[in-house]
C-alpha positions in Angstrom: 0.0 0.0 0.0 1.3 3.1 -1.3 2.4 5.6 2.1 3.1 9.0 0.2 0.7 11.9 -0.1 -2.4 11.7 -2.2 -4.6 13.5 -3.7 -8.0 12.1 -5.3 -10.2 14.1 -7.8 -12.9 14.2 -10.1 -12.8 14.5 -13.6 -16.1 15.8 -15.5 -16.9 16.6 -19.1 -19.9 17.8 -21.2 -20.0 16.8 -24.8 -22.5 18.4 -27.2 -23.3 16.2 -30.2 -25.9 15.9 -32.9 -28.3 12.9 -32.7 -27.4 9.3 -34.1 -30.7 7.9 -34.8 -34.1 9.3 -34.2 -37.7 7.4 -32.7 -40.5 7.8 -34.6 -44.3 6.5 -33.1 -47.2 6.3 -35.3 -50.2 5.1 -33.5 -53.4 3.9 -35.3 -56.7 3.9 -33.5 -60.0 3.2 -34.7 -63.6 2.8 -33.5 -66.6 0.7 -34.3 -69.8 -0.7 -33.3 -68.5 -4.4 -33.7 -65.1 -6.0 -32.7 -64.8 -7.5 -35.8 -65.4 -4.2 -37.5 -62.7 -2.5 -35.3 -60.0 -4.5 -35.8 -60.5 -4.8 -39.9 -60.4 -0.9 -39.9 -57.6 -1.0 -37.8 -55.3 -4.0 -40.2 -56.3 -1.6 -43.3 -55.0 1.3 -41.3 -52.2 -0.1 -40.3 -51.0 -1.3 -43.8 -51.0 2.0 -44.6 -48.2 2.5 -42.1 -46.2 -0.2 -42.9 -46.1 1.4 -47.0 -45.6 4.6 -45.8 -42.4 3.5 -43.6 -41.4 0.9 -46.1 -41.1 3.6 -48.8 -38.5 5.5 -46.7 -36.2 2.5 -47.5 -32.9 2.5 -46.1 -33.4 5.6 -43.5 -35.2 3.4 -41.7 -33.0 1.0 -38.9 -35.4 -1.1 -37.6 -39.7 -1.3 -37.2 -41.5 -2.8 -34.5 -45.0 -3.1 -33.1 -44.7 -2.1 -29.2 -48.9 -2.0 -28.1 -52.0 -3.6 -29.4 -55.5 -2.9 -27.5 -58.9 -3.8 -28.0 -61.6 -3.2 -25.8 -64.8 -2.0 -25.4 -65.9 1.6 -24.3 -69.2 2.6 -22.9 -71.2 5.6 -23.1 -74.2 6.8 -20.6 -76.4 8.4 -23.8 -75.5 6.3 -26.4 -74.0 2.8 -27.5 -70.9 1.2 -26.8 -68.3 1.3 -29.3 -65.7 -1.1 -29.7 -61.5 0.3 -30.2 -58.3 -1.0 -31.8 -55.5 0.2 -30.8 -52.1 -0.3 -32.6 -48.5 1.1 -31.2 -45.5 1.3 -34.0 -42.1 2.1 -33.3 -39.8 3.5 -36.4 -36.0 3.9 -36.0 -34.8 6.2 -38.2 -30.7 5.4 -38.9 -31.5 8.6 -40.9 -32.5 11.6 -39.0 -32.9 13.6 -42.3 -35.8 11.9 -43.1 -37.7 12.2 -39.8 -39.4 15.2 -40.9 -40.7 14.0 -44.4 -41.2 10.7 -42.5 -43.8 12.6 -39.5 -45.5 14.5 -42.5 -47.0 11.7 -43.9 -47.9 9.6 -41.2 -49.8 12.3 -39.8 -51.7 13.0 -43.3 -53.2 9.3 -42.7 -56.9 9.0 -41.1 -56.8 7.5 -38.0 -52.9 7.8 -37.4 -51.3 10.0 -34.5 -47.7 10.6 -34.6 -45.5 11.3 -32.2 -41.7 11.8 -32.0 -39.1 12.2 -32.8 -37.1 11.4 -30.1 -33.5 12.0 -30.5 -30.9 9.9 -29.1 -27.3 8.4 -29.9 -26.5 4.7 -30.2 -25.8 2.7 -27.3 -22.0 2.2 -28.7 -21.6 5.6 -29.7 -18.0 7.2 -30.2 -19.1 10.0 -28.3 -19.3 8.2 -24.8 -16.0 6.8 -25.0 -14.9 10.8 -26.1 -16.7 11.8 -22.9 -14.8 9.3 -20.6 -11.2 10.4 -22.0 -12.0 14.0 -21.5 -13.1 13.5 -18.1 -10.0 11.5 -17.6 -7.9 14.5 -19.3 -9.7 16.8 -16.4 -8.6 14.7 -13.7 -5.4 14.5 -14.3 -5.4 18.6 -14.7 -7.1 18.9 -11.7 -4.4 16.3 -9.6 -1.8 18.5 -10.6 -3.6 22.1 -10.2 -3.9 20.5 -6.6 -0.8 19.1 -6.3 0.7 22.7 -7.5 -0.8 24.2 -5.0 0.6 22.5 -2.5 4.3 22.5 -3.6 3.9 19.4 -5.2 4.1 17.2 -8.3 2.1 14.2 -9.4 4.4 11.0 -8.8 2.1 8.2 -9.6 -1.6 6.5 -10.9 -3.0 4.7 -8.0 -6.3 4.4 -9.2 -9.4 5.5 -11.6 -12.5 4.4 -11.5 -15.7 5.3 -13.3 -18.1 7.5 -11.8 -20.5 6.5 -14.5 -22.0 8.1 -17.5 -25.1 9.7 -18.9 -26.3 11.7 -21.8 -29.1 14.5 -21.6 -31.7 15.2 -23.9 -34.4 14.1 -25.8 -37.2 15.4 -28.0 -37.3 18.8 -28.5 -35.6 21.9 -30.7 -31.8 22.7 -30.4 -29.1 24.3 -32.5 -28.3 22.8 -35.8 -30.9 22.9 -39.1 -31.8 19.9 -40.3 -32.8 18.9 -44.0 -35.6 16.6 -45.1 -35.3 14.2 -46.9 -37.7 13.8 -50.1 -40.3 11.0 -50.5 -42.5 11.0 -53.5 -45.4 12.2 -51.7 -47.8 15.2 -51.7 -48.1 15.4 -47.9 -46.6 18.2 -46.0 -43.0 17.8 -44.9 -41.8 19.0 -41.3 -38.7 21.0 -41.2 -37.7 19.5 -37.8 -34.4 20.7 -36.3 -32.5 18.2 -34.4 -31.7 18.5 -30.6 -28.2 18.9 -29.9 -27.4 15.7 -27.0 -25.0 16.3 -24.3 -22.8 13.3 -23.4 -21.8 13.5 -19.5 -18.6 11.5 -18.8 -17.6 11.4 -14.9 -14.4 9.5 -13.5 -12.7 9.6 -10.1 -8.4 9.4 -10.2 -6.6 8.7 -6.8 -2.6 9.8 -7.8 0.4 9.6 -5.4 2.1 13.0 -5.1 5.6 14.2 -3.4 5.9 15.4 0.1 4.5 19.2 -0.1 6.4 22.2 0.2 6.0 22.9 4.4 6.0 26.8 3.3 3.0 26.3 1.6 1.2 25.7 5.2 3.1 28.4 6.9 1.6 31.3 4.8 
């Protein structure tokens, strides 16, 4: 066990970088006075989806269905009706088409969009970027300390990750983005993507030399 003078700091960093990929939900939801009905309506409308996201082609990552519902709802003054409810997700690898994307989902009957939500991959460059810069603070920190004390770093005892987050989501931030252009007569949105902020955190424990005993007599 190391017996000379340390000092132990943390090292923080902000990153701001544009979005990775971007979350698109289109939900369809019908009514009728049958089940049967409902849930016709709600395939038909829901094909119509599925063309309109297929026809983006390679902007889109990945598709999945992420709710169904089907129930009944009651009235006091007049009849029941029956609802289908269907939840699809759209990944957009492609964030330049969200806005063309959004337009024409929400120019179908029955369809309510919502999105999109902007995030970066799970593997993203930028986290590892956000851990080295916290790292590079630390170690100007140990020696700003050190410095003042009439020291110098001697030695790494440890480092250990204080974790890592990223802020942000849906909204408006800094940089203009461009749509992309379907063949389609529906409205695009000029969206403009949310800047993300990429947290990294890390704590350093160094060995330093013996300070200088002036420093303590001032």
């Amino acid at each position: 066990m190391s017996t000379s003078p340390q000092v132990v700091v943390r090292g923080e960093a902000v990153l701001t970088v544009p979005p990775e990929v971007a979350d698109v939900v289109a939900t369809v939801r019908v009514r009728a006075r049958d089940r049967r009905t409902a849930i016709e309506r709600c395939h038909a409308r829901l094909a119509e989806v599925t063309a309109v996201v297929t026809e983006a082609g390679d902007a889109v990552e990945s598709v999945a269905t992420t709710g169904v519902s089907v129930h009944d709802e009651d009235f006091e003054h007049r009849p029941a009706e029956r609802v289908a409810v269907v939840q699809t997700q759209v990944v957009l690898a492609r964030i330049a088409a969200a806005g063309e994307l959004l337009g024409r989902l929400a120019d179908l009957e029955d369809v309510a969009v919502a999105g999109p939500h902007w995030r970066l991959r799970p593997d993203s460059p930028a986290h590892e970027e956000a851990r080295l810069a916290a790292l590079r603070d630390a170690v100007r920190r140990a020696r700003l300390y050190a410095g003042a004390l009439g020291a110098e770093i001697t030695g790494l005892v440890e480092v250990a990750d204080a974790g890592l987050a990223r802020s942000g989501g849906a909204g408006f931030g800094e940089t203009a983005l461009r749509v992309a252009a379907f063949e389609s007569s529906a409205p695009a949105l000029e969206l403009t993507p949310q800047q993300l902020r990429v947290h990294g955190s890390v704590e350093v424990r160094f060995d330093v030399s013996v300070p200088d005993p002036e420093v303590f007599r001032r």
